[in-house]
N, C-alpha and C positions, 0 to 999 in steps of 0.2 A: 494218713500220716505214717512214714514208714520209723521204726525205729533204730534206724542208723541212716547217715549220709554215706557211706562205701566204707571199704574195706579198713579197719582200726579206729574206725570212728565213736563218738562215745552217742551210749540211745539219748534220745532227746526225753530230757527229766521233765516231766507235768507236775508243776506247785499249783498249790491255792493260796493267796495271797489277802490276807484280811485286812482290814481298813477300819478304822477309829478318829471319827475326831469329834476333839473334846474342847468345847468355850469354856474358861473359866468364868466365874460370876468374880467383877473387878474389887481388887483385894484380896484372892484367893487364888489368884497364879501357885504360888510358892507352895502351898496346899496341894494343889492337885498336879502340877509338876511333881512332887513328893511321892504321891501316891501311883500315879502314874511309872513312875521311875521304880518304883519297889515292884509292878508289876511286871513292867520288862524283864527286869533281874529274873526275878524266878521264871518268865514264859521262857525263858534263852533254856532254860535249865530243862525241857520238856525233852524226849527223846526225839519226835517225829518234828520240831520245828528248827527250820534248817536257818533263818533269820528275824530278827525283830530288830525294829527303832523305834526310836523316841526322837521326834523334831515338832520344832518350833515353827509357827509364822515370823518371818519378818513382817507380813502387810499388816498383821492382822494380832495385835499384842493380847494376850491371856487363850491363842489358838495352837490346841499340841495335838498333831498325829501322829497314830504308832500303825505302825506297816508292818504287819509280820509275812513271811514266808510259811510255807507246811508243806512239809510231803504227800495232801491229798487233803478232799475237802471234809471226809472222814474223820482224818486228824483234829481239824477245826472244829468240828461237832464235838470230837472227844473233849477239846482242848476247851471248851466251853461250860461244858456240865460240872465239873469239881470244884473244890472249895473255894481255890484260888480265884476263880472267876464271880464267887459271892462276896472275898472278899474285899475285893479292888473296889466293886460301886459301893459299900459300905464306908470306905475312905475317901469315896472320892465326890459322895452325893452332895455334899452339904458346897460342895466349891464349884460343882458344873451348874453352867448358867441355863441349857439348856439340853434335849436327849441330844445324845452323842448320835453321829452320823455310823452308821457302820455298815459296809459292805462287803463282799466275798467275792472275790475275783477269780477265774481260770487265766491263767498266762497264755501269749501267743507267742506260738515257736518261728523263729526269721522261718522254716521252712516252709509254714502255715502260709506266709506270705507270697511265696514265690510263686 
């Protein structure tokens, strides 16, 4: 992978992309939507995370993933160890119906494809 396509081109940025998803236990949507939501807030607020969301299922009612962005998978590892990440399943344990799905992804560059 070369890090630019010609001349004034910008280097192609490598994220790591983490993955979350969380079933509420029914009755408890609004709960862990809550808790969920307070942790977005503060993950945005990280230096190295360049995006995060919070969305909903339409198919699938009391279903929320959160999709963050990072500038490396390093990041992620950081971004896991501290308070904030003990404090979120402490809010959130008693409303998840079951373990959360979570994954860690490498992006694929349109170049990677060519």
């Amino acid at each position: 992978m070369s890090d630019t396509d010609g001349p004034g081109a910008e280097p192609d940025v490598e994220i790591a992309v983490l993955t979350a998803c969380f079933d509420a236990r029914p009755g408890t949507e609004g709960a862990l939507l809550a808790a969920l939501s307070r942790y977005v807030v503060m993950t945005r607020h990280e230096p190295a995370c360049r995006n995060v969301d919070l969305v909903a299922s339409v198919t699938r009612t009391g279903r929320f993933l959160v999709i963050e962005k990072w500038e490396s998978a390093a990041a992620v590892r950081e971004h896991l160890a501290p308070k904030l990440m003990a404090d979120m399943p402490q809010a959130a344990i008693a409303s998840i119906a079951s373990k959360p799905a979570i994954d860690l992804y490498d992006t694929i560059s349109a170049h990677d494809l060519a």
